[in-house]
Residue frames relative to the residue before (quaternion, step in Angstrom):
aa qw qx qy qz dx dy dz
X 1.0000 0.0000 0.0000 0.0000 0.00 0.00 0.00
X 0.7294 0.4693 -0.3032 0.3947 3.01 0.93 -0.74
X 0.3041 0.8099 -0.2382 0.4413 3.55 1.45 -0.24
X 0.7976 0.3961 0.0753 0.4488 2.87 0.15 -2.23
X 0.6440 0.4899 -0.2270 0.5420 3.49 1.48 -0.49
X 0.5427 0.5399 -0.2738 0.5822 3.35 1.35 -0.86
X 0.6521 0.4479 -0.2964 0.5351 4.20 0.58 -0.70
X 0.7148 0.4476 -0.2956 0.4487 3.73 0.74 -0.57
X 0.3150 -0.7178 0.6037 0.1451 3.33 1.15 0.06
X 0.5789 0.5964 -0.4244 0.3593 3.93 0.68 0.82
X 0.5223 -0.6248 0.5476 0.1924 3.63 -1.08 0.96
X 0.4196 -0.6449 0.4540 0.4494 3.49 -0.66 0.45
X 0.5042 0.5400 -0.4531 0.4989 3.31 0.83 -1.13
X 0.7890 0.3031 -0.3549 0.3996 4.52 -0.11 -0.34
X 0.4288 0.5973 -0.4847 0.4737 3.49 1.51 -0.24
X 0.8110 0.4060 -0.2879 0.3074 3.65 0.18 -1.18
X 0.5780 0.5988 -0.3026 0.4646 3.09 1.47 -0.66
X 0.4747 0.6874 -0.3766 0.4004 3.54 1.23 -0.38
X 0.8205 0.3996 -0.0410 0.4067 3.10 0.50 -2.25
X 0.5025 0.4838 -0.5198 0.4931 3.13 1.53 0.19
X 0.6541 0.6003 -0.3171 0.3337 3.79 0.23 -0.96
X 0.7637 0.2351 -0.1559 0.5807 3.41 1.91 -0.47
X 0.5535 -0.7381 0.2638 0.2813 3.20 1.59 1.41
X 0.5802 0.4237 -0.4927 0.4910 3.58 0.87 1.46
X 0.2549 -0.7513 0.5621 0.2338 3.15 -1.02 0.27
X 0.1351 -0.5846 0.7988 -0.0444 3.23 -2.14 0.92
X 0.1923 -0.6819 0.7030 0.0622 3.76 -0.73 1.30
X 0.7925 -0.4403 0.4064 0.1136 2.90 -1.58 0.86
X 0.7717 0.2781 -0.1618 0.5486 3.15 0.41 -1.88
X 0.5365 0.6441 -0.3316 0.4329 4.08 0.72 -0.61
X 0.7350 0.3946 -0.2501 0.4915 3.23 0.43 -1.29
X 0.3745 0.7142 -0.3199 0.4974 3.92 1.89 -0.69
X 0.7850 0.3148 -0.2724 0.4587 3.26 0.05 -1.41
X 0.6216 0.6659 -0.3830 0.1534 3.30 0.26 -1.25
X 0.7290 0.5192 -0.0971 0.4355 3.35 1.70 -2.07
X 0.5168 0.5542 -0.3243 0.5663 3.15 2.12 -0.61
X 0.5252 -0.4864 0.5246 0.4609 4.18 0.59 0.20
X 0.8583 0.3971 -0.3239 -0.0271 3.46 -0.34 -0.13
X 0.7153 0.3536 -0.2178 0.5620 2.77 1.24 1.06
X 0.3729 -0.8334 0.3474 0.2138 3.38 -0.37 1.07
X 0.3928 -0.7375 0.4041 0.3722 3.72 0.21 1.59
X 0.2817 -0.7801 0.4477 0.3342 3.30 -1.63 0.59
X 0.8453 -0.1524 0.1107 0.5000 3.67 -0.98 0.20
X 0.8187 0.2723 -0.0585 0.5021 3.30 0.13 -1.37
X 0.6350 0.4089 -0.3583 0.5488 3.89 0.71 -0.25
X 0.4648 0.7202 -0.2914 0.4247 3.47 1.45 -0.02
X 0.8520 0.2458 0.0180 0.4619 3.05 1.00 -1.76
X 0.2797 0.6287 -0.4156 0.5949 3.21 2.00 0.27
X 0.6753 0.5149 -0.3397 0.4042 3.87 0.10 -1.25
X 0.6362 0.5474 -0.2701 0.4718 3.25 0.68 -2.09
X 0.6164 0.5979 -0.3260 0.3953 4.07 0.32 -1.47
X 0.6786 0.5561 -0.2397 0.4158 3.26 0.50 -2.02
X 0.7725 0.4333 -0.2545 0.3882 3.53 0.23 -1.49
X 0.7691 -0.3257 0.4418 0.3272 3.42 0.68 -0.68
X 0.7053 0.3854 -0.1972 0.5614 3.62 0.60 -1.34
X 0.2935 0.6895 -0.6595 0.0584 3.86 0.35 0.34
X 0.6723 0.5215 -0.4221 0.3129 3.61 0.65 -0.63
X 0.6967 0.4001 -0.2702 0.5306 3.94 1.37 0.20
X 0.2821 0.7938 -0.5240 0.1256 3.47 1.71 0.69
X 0.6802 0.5838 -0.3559 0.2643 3.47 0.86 -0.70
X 0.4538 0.6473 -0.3356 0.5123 3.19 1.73 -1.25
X 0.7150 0.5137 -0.2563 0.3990 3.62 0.40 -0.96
X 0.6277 0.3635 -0.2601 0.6374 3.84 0.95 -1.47
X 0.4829 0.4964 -0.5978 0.4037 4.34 0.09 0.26
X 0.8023 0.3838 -0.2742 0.3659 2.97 0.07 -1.79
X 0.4628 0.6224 -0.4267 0.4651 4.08 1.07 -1.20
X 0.8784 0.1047 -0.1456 0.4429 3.95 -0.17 -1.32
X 0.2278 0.6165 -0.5353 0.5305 3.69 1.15 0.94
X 0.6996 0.3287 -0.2755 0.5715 3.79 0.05 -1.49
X 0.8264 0.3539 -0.3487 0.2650 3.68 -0.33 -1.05
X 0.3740 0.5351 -0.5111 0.5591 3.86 2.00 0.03
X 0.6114 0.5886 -0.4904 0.1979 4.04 -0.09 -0.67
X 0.5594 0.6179 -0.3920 0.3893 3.33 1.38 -0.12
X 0.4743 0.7994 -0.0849 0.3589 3.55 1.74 -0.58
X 0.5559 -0.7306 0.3294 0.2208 3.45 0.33 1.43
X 0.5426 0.5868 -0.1326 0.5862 3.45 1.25 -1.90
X 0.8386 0.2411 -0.2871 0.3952 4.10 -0.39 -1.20
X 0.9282 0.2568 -0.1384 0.2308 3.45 0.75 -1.28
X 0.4489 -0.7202 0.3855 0.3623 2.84 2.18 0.83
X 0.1389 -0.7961 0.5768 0.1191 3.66 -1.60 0.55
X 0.5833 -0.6152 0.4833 0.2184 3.29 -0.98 0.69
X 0.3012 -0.8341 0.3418 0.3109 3.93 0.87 0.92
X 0.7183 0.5861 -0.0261 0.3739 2.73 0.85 -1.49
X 0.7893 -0.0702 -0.0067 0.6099 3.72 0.95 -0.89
X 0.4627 -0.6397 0.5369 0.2974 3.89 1.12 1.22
X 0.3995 0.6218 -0.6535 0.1632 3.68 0.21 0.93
X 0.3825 -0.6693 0.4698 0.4302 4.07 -0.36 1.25
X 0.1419 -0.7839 0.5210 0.3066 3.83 -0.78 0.52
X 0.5788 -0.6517 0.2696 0.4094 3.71 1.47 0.46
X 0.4008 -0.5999 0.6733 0.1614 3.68 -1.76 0.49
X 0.5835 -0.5035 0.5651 0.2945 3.54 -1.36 0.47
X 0.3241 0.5821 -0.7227 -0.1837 3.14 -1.55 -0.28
X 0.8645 0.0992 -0.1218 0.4774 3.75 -0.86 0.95
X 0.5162 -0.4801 0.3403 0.6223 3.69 1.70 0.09
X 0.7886 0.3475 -0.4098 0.2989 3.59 0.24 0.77
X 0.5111 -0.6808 0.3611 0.3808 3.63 -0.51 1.31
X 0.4819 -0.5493 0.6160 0.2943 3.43 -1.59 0.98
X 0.4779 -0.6007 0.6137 0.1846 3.87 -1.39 0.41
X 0.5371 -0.4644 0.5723 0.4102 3.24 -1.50 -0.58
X 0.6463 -0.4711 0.3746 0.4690 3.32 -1.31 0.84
X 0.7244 0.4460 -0.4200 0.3161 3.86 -0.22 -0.07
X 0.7138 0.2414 -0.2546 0.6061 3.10 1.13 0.49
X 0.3990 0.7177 -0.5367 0.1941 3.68 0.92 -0.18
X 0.5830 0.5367 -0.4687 0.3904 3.69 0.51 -0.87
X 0.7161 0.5809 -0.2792 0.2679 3.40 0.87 -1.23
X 0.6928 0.4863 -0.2064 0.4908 3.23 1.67 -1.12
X 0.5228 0.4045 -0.5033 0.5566 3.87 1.26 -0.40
X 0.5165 0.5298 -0.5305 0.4136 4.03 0.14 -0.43
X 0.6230 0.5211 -0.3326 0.4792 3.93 0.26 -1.58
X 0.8428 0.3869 -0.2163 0.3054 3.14 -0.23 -1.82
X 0.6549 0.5833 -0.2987 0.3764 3.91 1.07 -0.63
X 0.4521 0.7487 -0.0815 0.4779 2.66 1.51 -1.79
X 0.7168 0.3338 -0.1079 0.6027 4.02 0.27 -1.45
X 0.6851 0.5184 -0.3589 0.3648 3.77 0.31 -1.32
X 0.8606 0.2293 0.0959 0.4444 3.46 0.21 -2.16
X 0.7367 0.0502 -0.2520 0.6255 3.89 1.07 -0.05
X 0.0567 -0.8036 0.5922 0.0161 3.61 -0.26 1.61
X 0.7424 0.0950 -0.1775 0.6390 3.85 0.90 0.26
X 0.7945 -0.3746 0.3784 0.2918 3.46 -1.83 0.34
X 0.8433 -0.0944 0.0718 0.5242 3.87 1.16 -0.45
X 0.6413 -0.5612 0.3674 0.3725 3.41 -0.18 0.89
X 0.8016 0.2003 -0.0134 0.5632 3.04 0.85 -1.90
X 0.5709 0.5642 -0.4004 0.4421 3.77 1.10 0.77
X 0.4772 0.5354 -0.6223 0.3136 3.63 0.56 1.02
X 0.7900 -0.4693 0.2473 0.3074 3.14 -1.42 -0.09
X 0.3738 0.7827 -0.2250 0.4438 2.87 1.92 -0.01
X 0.7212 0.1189 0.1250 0.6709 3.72 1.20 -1.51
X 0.8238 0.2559 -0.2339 0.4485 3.37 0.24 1.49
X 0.3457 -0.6936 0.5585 0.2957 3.25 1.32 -1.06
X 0.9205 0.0152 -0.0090 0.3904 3.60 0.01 -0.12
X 0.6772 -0.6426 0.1940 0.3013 3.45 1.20 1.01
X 0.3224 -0.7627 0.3318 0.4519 3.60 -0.28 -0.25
X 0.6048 -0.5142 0.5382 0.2832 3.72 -1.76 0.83
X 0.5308 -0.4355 0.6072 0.4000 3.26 -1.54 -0.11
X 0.5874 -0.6776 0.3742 0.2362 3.11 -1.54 0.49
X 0.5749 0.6334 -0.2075 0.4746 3.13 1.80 -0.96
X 0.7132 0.5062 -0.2079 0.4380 3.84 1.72 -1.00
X 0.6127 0.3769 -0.3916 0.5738 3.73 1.07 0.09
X 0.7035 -0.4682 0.4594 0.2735 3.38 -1.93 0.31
X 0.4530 -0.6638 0.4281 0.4134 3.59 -0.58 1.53
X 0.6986 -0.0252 0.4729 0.5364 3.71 -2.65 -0.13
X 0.3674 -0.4865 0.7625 0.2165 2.86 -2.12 1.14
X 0.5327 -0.6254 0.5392 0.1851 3.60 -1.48 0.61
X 0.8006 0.3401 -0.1249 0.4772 3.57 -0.91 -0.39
X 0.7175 -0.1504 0.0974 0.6731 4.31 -1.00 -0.37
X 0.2448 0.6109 -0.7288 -0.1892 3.56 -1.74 0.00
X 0.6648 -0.3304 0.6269 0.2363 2.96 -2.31 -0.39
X 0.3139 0.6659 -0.6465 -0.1999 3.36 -0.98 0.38
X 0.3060 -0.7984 0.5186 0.0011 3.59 -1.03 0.65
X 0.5793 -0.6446 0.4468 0.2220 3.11 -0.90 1.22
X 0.5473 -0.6909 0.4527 0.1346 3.46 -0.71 0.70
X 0.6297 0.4880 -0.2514 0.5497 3.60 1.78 -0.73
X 0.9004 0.2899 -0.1052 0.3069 3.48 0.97 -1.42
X 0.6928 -0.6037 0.3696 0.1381 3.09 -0.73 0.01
X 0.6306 -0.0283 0.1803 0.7544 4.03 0.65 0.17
X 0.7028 0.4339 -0.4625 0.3222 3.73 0.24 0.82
X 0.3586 -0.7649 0.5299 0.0748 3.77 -1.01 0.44
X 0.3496 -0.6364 0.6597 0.1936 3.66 -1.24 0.61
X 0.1767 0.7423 -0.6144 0.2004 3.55 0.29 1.57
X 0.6678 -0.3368 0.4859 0.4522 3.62 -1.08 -0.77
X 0.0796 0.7739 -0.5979 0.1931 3.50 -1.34 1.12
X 0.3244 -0.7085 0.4769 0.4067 3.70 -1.18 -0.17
X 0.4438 -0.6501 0.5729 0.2284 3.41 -1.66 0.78
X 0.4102 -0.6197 0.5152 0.4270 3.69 -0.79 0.59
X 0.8224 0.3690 -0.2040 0.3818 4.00 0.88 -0.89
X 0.7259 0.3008 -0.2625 0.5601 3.34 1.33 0.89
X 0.4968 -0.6838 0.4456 0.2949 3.66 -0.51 1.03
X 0.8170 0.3562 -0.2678 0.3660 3.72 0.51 -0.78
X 0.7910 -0.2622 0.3104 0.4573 3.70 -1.45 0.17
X 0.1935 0.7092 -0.6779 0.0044 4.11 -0.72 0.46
X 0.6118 -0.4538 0.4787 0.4365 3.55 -1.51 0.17
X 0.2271 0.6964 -0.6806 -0.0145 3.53 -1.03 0.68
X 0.5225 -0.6604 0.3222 0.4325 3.44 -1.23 -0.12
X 0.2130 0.7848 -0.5767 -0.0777 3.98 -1.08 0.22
X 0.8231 -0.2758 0.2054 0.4520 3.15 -1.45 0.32
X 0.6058 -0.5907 0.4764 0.2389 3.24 -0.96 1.57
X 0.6775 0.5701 -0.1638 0.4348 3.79 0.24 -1.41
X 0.7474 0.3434 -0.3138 0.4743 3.65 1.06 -0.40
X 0.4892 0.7664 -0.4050 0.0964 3.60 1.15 -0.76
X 0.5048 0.6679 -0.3526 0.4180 3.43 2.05 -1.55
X 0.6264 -0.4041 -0.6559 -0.1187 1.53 -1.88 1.83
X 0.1718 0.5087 -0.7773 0.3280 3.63 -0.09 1.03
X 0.1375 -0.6779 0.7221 0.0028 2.86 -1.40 1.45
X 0.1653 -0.7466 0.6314 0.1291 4.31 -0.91 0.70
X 0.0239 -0.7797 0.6255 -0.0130 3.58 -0.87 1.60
X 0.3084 -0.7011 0.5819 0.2733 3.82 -0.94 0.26
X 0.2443 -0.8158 0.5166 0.0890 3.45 -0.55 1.01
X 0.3650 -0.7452 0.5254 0.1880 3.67 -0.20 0.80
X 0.1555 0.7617 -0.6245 -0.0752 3.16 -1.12 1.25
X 0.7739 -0.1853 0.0973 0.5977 3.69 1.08 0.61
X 0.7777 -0.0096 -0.0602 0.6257 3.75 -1.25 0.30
X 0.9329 -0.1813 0.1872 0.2483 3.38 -1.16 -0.91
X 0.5841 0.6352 -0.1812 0.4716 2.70 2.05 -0.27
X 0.1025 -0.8404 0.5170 -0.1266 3.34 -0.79 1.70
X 0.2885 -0.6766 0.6180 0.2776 3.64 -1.30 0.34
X 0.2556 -0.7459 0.5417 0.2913 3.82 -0.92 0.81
X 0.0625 0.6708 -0.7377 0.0437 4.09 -1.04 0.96
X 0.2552 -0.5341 0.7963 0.1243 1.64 -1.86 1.54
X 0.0606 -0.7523 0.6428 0.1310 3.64 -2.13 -0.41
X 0.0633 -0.8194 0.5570 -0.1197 3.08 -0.42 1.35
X 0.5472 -0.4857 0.4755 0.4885 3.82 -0.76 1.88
X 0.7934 0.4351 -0.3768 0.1979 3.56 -1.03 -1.13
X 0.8647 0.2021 -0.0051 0.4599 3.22 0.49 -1.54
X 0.1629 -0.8823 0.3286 0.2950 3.73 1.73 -0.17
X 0.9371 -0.1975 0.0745 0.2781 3.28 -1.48 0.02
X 0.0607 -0.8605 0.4892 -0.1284 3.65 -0.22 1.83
X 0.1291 -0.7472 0.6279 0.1754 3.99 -0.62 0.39
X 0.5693 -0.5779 0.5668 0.1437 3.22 -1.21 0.79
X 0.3091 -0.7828 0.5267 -0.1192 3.73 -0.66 1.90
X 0.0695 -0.7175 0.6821 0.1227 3.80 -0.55 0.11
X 0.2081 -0.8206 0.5036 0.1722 3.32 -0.26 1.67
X 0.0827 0.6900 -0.6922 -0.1946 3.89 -0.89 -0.22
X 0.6552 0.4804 -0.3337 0.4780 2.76 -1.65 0.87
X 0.8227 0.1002 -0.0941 0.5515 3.83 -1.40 0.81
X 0.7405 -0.4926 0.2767 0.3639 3.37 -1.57 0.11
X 0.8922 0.1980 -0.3270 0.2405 3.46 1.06 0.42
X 0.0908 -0.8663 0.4795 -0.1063 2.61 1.37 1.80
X 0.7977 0.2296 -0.2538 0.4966 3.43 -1.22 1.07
X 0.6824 0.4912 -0.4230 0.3378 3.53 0.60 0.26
X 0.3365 -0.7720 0.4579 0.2848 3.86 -0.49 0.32
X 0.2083 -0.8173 0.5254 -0.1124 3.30 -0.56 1.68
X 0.2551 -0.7436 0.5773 0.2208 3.54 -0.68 1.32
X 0.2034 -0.7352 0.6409 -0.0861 2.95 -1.94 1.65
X 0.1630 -0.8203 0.4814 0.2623 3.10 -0.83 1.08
X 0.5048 0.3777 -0.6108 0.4790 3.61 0.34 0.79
X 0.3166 -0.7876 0.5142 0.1228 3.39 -0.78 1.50
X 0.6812 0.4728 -0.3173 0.4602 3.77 1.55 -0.51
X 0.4774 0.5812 -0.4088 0.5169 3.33 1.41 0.58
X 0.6863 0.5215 -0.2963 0.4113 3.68 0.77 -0.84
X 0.7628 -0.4129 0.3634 0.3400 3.72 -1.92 0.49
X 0.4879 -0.4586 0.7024 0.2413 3.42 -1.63 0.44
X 0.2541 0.6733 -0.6888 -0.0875 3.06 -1.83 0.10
X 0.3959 -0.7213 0.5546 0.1245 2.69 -1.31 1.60
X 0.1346 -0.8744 0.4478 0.1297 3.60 -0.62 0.70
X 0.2517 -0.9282 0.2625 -0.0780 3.18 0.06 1.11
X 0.0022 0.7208 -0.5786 -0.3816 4.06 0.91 0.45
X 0.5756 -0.4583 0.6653 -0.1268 1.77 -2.70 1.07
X 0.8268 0.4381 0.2190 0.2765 3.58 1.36 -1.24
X 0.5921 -0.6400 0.2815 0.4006 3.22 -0.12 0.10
X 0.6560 -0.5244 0.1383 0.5250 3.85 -0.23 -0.14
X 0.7587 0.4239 -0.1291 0.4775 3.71 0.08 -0.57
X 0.4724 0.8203 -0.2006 0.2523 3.46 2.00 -0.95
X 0.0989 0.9056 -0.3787 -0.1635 2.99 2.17 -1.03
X 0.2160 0.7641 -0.4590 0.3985 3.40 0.92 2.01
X 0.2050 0.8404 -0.4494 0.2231 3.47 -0.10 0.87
X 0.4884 -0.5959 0.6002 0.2149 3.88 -1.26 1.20
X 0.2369 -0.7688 0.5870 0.0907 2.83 -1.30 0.76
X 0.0371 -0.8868 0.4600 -0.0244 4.08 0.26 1.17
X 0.1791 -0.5949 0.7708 0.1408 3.17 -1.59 1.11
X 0.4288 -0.7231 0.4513 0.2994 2.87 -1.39 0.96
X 0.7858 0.2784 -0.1622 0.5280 3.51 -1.12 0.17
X 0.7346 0.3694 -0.3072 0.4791 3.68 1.00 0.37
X 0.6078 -0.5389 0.3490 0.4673 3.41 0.92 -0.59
X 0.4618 -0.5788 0.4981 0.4513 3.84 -1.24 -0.11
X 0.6342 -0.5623 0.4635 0.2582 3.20 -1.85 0.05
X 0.1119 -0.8294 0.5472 -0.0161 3.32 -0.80 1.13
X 0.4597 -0.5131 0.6862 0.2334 3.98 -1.57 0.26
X 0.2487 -0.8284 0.4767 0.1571 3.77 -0.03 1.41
X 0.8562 -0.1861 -0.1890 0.4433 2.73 -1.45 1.61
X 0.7367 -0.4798 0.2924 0.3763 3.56 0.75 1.62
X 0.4780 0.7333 -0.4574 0.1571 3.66 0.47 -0.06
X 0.1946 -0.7763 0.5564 0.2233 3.94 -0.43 0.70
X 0.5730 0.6656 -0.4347 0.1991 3.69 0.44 0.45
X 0.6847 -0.3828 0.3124 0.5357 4.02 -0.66 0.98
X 0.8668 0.0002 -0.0766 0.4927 3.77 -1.72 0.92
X 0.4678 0.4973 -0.6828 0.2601 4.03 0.41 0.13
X 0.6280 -0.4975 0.4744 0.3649 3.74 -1.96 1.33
X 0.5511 -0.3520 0.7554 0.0412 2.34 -2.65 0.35
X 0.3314 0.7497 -0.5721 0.0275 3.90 -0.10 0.65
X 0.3491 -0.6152 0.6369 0.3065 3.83 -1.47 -0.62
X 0.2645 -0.7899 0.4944 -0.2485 2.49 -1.43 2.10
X 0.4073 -0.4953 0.6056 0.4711 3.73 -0.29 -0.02
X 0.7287 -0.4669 0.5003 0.0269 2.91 -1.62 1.47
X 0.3559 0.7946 -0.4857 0.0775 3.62 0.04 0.97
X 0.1850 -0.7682 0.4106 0.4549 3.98 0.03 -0.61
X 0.0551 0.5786 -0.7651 0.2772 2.94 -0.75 2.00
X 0.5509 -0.4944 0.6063 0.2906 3.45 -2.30 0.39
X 0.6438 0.3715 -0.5727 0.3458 4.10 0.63 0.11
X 0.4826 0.6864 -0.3427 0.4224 3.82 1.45 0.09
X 0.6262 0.6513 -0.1743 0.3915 3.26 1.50 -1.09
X 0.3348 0.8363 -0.4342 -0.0055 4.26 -0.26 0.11
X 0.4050 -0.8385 0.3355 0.1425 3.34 -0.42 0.96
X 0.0787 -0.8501 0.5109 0.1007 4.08 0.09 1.07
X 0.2832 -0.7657 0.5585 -0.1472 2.65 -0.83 1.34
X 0.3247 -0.6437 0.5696 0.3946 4.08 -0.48 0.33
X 0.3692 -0.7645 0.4758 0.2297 3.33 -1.12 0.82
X 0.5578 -0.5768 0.3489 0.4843 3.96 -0.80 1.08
């Protein structure tokens, strides 16, 4: 948990403020003890946390392993040693539960290994070349116009375009050099978490939707009611200075260049979280 909290780049004080916004609650000081070992989180302040960070789409994976450890107490899983009550221990993900004096330590291990096996989905060497940095050790979001840029191509941009499977305007990529005057701004809404506007003299000021649903589920559609549109959690992707970074919806997945393609107007869609380079996009102030 603590991990997973460390990757969200979130404050507890913004964790709670989350689970309020999605009508659950996660105190501060609780959610304190819990990361401090002492106390074994319950169910539902569990999956509030899991939600908060991001990883809602693996709460269950998460509540198994949580009431896995808290079954190890359980005659049936961890079997007894007749003779000298020594607990010989339950699995949880292939790793033996402990005795309660260390159990917090071993649902930490075992979660930890199961559900966050590297620093960033999209930060192995696989989708970047060089894993991912802390968040605190590269140079903050450029401010003011940026660039964001596919990770595959070359001189291309994540601008506005048509979709063959939807009638209206979606993010696709095209040639950087054409985007002017669509300007792209990142709107701060706390920790890492941004809305993407665009604004364009003609048609002004759109945020960027993950549709679900209908024919253009998964595609990112500029809205002009910007308090209607998608978080994104941005997330390097990259080494320091690399200024490489995933773009995540929570509880939906991260943003991807369908089926990796590097060619002029291919879509912008949302994908399960994986660590590939069509996940991967590089922001850049824009000239």
């Amino acid at each position: 948990m603590r991990e997973l909290k460390e990757r969200a780049g979130l404050t507890y004080r913004q964790l709670e403020e989350r689970a309020t916004e999605h009508g659950e609650v996660l105190p501060r000081s609780t959610l304190a003890d819990v990361l401090r070992g002492r106390t074994l989180p319950r169910p539902e302040l569990l999956a509030a946390f899991v939600r908060a960070c991001g990883d809602g789409e693996r709460a269950a994976q998460w509540l198994a392993a949580r009431d896995s450890l808290a079954r190890g107490g359980t005659a049936e899983e961890r079997g007894a040693d007749s003779k000298r009550g020594v607990r010989l221990g339950a699995r949880v993900f292939g790793v033996p539960v402990l005795p309660a004096s260390v159990a917090l330590v071993a649902l930490l291990a075992a979660i930890v290994w199961a559900l966050v096996p590297s620093r960033d989905d999209g930060g192995s060497k696989g989708a970047g070349g060089g894993g991912l940095a802390a968040a605190d050790a590269r140079p903050p979001l450029p401010q003011g116009r940026v660039q964001i840029r596919p990770a595959l191509t070359d001189g291309l941009c994540l601008t506005d375009g048509h979709s063959s499977r939807y009638e209206s305007l979606v993010a696709v990529q095209r040639p950087c050099d054409e985007v002017a005057p669509q300007e792209t701004t990142l709107v701060p809404l706390g920790g890492n978490t941004f809305r993407i506007r665009w604004y364009h003299p003609d048609h002004g000021p759109g945020c960027l939707k993950a549709l679900a649903g209908g024919p253009g589920s998964g595609l990112l559609e500029p809205w002009d009611d910007c308090g209607k549109t998608t978080p994104f959690r941005i997330a390097p992707a990259g080494p320091d200075e690399s200024r490489r970074y995933s773009l995540r919806i929570d509880g939906r997945g991260c943003v991807a260049i369908r089926d990796a393609d590097t060619s002029e107007g291919a879509e912008a869609v949302v994908e399960p979280c994986r660590p590939k380079d069509s996940q991967v996009f590089v922001i850049r102030s824009a000239p």
